[in-house]
N, C-alpha and C positions, 0 to 999 in steps of 0.2 A: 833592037827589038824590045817589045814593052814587055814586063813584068809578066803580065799574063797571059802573051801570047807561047812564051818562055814556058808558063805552067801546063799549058794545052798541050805543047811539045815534049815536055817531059812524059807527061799523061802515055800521049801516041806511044811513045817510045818504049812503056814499062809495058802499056797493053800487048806491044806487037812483039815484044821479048816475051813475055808470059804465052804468048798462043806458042809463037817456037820451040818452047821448054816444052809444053801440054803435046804441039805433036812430036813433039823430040822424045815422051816418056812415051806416050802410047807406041813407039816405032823399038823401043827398046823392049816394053812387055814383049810387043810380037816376035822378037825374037829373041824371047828368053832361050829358047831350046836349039837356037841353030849354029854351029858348030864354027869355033872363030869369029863370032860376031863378036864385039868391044863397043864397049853401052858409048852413047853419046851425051853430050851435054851441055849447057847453054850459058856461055862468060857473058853476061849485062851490068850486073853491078858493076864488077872491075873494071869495064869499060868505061862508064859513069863518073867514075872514080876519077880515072886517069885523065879525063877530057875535059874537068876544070880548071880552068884556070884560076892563079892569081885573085881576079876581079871577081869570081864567082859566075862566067860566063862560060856558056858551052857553045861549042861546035857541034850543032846539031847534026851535022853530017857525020860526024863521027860515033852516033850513036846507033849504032847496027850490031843488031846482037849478034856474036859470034859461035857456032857449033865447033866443039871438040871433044877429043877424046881423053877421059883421064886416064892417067897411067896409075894410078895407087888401087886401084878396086883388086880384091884375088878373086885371082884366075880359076874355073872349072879347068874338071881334068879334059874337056871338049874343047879347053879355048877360050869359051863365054866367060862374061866377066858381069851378066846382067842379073842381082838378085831382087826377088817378087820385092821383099822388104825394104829394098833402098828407093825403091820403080814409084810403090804405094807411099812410103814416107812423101817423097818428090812431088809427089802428084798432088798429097792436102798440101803440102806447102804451097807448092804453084796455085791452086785452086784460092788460096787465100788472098796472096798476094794480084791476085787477077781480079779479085772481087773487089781488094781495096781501091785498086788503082782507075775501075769503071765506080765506084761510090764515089770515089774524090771528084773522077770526071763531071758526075751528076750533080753532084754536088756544084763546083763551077758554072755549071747553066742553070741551075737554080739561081743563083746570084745575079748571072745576066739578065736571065728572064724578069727578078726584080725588080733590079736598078730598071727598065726600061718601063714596067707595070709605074712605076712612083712618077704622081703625078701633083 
């Protein structure tokens, strides 16, 4: 696979972990108040991480972001473990990282669209 279709891929891959995160947080606001729920959360990086090789090539199929649950957050006396302030923190962060990752995209078809304009 060439270099840039590699970059496209990576691209897909952080977009569609960034939307899973965004409704992973929104699914955690909604139940900040219900009784035993355990916030969820969204492992991509470390996925990423793990799935290079040597060479500096990925297994694109191995890049599927994964949902879990952390065990370190404390616990309400209900059970819950979801606070507004970690939910919000999460959510500019995600917000960030989702803007970068469609600029960079943009950015690469701007390049395309060049290379093909040059005449």
């Amino acid at each position: 696979m060439s270099r840039t279709e590699n970059i496209f891929d990576f691209l897909d891959a952080g977009i569609r972990a960034e939307n899973l995160r965004q409704k992973t947080i929104a699914n955690n606001i909604a139940n900040i108040e219900t009784p035993e729920y355990r916030r969820l959360d969204v492992k991509f990086e470390e996925i990423l991480s793990k799935s290079l090789d040597e060479d500096g090539s990925v297994e694109m199929s191995d890049l599927e972001p994964l949902l879990y649950t952390p065990k370190d957050t404390p616990v309400k006396e209900n059970g819950n473990d979801v606070s507004m302030e970690t939910e919000v923190g999460q959510l500019v962060e995600n917000s960030l990282r989702y803007k970068a990752y469609v600029r960079l995209l943009n950015k690469k078809y701007q390049q395309i669209a060049s290379a093909i304009d040059i005449k």
